[in-house]
C-alpha positions in Angstrom: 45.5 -3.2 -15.9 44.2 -0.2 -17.9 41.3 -2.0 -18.6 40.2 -3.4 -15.3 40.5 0.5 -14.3 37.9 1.5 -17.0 35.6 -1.1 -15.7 36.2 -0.5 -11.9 33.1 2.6 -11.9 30.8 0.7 -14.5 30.6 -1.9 -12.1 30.4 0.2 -8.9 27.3 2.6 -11.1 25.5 -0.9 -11.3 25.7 -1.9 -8.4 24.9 1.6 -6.8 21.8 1.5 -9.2 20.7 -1.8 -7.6 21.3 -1.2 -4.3 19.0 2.4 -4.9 16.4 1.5 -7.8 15.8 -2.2 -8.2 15.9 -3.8 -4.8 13.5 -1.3 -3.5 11.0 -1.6 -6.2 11.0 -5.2 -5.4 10.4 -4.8 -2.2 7.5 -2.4 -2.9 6.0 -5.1 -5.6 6.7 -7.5 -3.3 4.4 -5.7 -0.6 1.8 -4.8 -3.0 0.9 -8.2 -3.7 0.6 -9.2 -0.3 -2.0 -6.4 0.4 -3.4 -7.4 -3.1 -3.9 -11.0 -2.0 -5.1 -9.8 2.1 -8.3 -7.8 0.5 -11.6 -9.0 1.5 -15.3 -7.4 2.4 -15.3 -5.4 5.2 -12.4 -4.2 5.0 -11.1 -0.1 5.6 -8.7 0.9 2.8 -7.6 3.7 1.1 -7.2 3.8 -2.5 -4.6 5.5 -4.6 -6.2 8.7 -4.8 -6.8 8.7 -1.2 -10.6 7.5 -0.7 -10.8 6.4 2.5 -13.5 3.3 2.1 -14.4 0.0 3.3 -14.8 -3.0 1.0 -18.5 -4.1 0.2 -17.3 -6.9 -2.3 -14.3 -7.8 -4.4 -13.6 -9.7 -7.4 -10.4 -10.6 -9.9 -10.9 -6.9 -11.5 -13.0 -4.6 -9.4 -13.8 -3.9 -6.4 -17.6 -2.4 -4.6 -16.1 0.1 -2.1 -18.5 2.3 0.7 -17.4 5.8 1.0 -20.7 7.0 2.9 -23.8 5.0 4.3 -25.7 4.7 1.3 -23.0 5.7 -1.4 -20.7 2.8 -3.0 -18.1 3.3 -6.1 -17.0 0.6 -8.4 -12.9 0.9 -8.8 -10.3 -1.1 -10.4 -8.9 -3.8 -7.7 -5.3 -2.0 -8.4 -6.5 1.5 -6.8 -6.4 -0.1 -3.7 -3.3 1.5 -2.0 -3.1 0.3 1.4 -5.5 -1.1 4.5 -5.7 1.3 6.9 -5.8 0.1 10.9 -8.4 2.3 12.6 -6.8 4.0 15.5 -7.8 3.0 18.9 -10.2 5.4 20.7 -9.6 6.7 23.6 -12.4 7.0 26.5 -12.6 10.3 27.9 -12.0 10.6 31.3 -14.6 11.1 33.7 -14.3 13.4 35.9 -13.5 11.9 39.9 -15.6 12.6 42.3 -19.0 11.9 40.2 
């Protein structure tokens, strides 16, 4: 019985460092190569060290990314963090009576 006692908190630190390490970073892997396989020209992204950019061209390594009119960077198809949704804009009211 002494024995099954000793093993009672191994098996509760594994599972506790499942339930708070491993399943998440699957999860996250998991995600990460959905947006890796959802990238195509055009494109707004940001990349890992927070470039906002939109995809000219992409490949099985690298990527051409537009940061300005007129100004593209070559990166690595990994620094690609997330796509980024642009935000609706809003119209500004007019004012009544016009």
């Amino acid at each position: 019985m002494s024995e099954l006692a000793g093993f009672i908190p191994l098996l509760l630190i594994v599972v506790v460092f499942w339930l708070f390490i491993i399943r998440p970073q699957r999860r996250r892997q998991q995600e990460y190569s959905t947006l890796q396989g959802r990238l195509e020209p055009g494109l707004q992204v940001m990349t890992t060290s927070g470039i906002f950019a939109e995809i000219v061209s992409i490949d099985d390594s690298d990527a051409v990314l537009s940061i300005a009119p007129g100004v593209e960077i070559r990166v690595h198809r990994q620094a690609i963090g997330q796509v980024v949704t642009p935000e609706p804009v809003a119209d500004p009211e007019t004012p009544e009576g016009l």
